[in-house]
N, C-alpha and C positions, 0 to 999 in steps of 0.2 A: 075904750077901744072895743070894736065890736069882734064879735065870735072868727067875723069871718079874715080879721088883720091877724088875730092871733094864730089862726091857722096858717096863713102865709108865710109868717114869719118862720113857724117853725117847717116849713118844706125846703125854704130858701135855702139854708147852709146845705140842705141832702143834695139839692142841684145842683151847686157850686164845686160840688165834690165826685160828683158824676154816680153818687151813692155810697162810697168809699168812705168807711166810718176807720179806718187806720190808714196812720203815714207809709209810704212804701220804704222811707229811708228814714236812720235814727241821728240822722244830722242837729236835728233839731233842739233845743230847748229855750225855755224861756226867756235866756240871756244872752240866745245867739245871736248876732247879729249877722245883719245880710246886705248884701248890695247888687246896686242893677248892674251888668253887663254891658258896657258902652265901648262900640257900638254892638248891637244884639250881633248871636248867630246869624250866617245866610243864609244857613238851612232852616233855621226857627219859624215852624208854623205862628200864625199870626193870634194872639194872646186873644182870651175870653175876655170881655169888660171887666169884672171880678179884676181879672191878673193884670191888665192894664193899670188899673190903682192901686194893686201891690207895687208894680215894677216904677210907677211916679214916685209912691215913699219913698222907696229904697233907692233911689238917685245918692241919698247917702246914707250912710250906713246907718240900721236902725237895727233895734233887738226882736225879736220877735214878740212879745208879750206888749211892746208898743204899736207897731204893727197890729195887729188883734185890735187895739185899743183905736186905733185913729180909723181902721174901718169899721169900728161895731157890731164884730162877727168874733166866734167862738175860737181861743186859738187853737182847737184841735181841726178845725176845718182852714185856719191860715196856715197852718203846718204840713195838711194835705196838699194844698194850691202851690206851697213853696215846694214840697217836693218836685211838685211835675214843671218848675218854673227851672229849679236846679237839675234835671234831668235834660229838661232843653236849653242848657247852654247860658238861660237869659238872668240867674245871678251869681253869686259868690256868696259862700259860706263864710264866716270869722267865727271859727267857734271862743267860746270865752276862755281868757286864759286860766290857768290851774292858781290857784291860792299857795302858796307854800306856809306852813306857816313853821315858823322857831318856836319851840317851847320857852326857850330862854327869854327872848322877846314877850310872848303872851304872858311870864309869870311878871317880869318887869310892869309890863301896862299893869298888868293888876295891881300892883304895890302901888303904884302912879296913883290909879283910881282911888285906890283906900288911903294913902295921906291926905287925898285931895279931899276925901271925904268926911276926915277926921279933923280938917283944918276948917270944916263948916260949922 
């Protein structure tokens, strides 16, 4: 790769993001997932190419650290473009659900694990 791709590459996500090195909102994390909006807002100015291939993924619901993954861009700059995607209306958040966990249960598995392991 020459001097001059590597330079590219790393301006590309600054533009993408309008400059904007933090998300505006903390909706976000790596396990959220998101979906497009169907049909979009009327009001909804008309998406950047960038947000156009977010708003295709997410037709169904995907996480965000996938998203990152299937457009080849950094997910702190997929998490900036979803903010202003979820600000204009055009997806839905699913934040991840809460874990609960039982102690009683987790000492069970354990016991589970250690016969299993003691019967190898």
């Amino acid at each position: 790769m020459d001097q001059g791709d590597s330079a590219g590459r790393l301006v590309r996500p600054f533009t993408l993001t309008g400059g904007r090195t933090r998300p505006s909102r903390a909706d976000f994390t790596l396990i959220t997932t998101v979906t497009t909006v169907d049909p979009p807002p009327e009001r909804a100015a008309r998406p950047q190419p960038e947000q156009v291939r977010i708003l295709r993924q997410c037709a169904r619901p995907v996480a965000v650290a996938e998203l990152a993954a299937h457009l080849d861009l950094p997910v702190s700059v997929v998490v900036i473009m979803l903010c202003d995607l979820l600000e204009a209306g055009r997806i839905i958040v699913h934040p991840p659900h809460p874990v609960r966990r039982d102690p009683c249960l987790d000492l069970d598995l354990l016991q589970k694990v250690r016969d299993g392991l003691g019967r190898l």
